[in-house]
N, C-alpha and C positions, 0 to 999 in steps of 0.2 A: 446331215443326219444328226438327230438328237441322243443323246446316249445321257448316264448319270452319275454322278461324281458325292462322293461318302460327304456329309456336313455334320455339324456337330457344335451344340448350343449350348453345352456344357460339359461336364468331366463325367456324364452317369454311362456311355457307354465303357468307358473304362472297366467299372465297376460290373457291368452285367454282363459282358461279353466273356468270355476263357480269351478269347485273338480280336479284339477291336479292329475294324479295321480306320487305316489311318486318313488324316480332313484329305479330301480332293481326290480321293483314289478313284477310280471308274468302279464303277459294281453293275452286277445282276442282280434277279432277284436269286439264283442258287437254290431255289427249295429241292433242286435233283438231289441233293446231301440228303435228303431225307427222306428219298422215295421207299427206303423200306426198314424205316422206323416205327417203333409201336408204342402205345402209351407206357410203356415202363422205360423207355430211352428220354420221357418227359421230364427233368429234373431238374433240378438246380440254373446254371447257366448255359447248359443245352435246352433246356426247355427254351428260357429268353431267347436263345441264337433261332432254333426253331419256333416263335411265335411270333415275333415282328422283327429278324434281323436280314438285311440286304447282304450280300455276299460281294466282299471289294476282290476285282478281278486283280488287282496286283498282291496284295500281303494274304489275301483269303480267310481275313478277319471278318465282323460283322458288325455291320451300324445298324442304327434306329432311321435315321431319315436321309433321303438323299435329295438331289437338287439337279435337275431340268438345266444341261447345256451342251453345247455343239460339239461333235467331236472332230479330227479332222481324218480324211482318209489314212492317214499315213499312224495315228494314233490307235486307229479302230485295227490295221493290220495286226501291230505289236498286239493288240489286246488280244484278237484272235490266237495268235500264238502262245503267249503267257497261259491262256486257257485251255488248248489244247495239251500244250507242257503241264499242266496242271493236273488234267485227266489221266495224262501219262504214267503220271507221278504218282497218285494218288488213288484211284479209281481201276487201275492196268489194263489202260489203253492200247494196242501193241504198239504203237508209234503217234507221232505228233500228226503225221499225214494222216491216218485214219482218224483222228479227234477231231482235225479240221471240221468236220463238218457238222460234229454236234456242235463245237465252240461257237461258230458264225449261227447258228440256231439258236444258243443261247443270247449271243448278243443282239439277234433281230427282234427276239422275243422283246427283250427290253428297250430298244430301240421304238420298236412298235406301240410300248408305253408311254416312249418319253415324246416322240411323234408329234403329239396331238398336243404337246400343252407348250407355254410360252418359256422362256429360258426362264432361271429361278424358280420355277414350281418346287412346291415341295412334295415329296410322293415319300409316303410309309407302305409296311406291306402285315397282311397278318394273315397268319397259317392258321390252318385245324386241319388233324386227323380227321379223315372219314371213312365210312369203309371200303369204297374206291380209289382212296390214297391222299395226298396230300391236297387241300383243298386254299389257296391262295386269292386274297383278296387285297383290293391298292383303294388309298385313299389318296385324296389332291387337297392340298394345301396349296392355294395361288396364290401369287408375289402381290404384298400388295404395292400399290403406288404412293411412292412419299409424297404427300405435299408440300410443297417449297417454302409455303407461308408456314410451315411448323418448322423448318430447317434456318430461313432466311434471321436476320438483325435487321431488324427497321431501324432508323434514325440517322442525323445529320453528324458529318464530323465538321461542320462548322460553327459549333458552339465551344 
């Protein structure tokens, strides 16, 4: 199974995020944080968290871009849990046990994403308000392939 891990090409999520989340972390996309938000919660650095920020399932910070790679089963369980703990915590889930099952929904959702495209993809996401609620769109950035003749040193060490 494919899942997606936070990357980060410079210091600007730092700067736009309130909770960055940190390089490598697994994420979703998260827009349920925002299922009953209205345009006056649009602001400042919740605005930016809510228009293109992926939601990292361990700190529950937010990036810009994430990256296409394999999770393994025993990774994707923890994760489920951390998110269910998360609902728990945060959302007043009555237990981990009852969250279980939105958590694994959330992570299939994204899964379901990252599914289809080759490891390293790059996938952004961007939100808008509609009047039937939050409305979510992904764009793919694909890995490109290095050519070897721009990487390699021609020449003899026998001169």
């Amino acid at each position: 199974m494919n899942l997606a891990r936070a990357i980060h090409f410079d210091e600007s999520d730092q700067r736009v995020f309130h909770s960055p989340a940190r390089t490598g972390e697994w994420c979703i996309s998260g827009g349920f944080e925002f299922s009953n938000w209205s345009e006056a919660d649009l602001t400042g650095k919740a605005k930016q968290a809510f228009s293109n920020g992926w939601l990292g399932a361990e700190t529950f910070g937010r990036v810009s871009f994430v990256a296409v790679t394999q999770i393994e089963p025993a990774e994707h369980e923890a994760l489920v849990l951390s998110l269910a703990q998360h609902f728990v915590d945060l959302y007043g889930a009555p237990s981990v046990d009852a969250a279980k099952g939105v958590a694994v929904e959330e992570i299939a959702h994204m899964a379901e994403l990252c599914d289809e495209h080759a490891p390293n993809t790059l996938l952004t996401v961007a939100r808008e308000l509609t009047e039937a609620g939050v409305k979510e769109s992904f764009r793919v950035i694909e890995a490109q392939e290095a050519d070897m003749a721009m990487l390699a040193v021609h020449g003899s060490l026998d001169e």
